[in-house]
N, C-alpha and C positions, 0 to 999 in steps of 0.2 A: 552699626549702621549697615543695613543692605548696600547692593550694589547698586540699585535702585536709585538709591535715596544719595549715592556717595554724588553718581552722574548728575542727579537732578542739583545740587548742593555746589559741584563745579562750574554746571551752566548757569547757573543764578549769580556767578560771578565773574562770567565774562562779560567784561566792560564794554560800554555801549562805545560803537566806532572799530569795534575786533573780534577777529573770528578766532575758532579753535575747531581742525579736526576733527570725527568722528572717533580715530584713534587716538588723538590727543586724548581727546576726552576718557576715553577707555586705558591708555594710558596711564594718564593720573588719576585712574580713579584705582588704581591697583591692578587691573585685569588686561594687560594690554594684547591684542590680537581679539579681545569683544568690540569692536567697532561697531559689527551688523547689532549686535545687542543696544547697545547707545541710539543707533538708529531707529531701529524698533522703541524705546523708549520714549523719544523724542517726538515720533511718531503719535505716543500717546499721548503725548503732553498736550493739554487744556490749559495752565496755567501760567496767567500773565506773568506772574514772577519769573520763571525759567525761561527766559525767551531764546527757544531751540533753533529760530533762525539765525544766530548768532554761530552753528555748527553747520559746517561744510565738511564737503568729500576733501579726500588726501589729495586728488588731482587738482583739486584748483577749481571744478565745477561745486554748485552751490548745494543742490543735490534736494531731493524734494521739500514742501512745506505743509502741515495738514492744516493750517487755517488759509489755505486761498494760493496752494500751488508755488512753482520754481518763480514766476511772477512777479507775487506778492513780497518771499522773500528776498529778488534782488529789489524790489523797491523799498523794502524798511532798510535793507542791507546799505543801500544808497542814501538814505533819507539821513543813517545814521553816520554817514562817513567812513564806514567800512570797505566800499569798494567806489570805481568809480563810472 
């Protein structure tokens, strides 16, 4: 399994109402200090399976979204119960 595939495979299982780190994510996916890579990935991500707005910055800020900006993600982020 790519590193790719490990990222996309992690955020397809973060539970709706909870976030996970950039590094988290990177992290456990084996390669921990690739954050900006996860970012980048997420980045590309199109698919509703992987819902990469579910992945925020280590700071606590939510950190961009490529279907409809910072915005959009804190309102699904809301919608779902993950922030308030």
């Amino acid at each position: 399994m790519t590193f790719t595939e490990k990222v996309r495979d992690i955020v397809r299982r973060i539970p709706r109402g909870s976030v996970m780190t950039y590094a988290g994510v990177a992290k456990k996916a084996g390669v921990p200090g690739a954050s900006r890579a996860v970012g980048n990935i997420m980045a590309a991500n199109y698919d509703p399976k992987v819902p990469c707005h579910r992945v925020i910055r280590s700071d606590g800020k939510l950190g961009d979204y490529n279907r409809g900006g910072t915005a959009k993600k804190r309102a699904l982020l809301k919608t779902e119960g993950a922030i308030l």
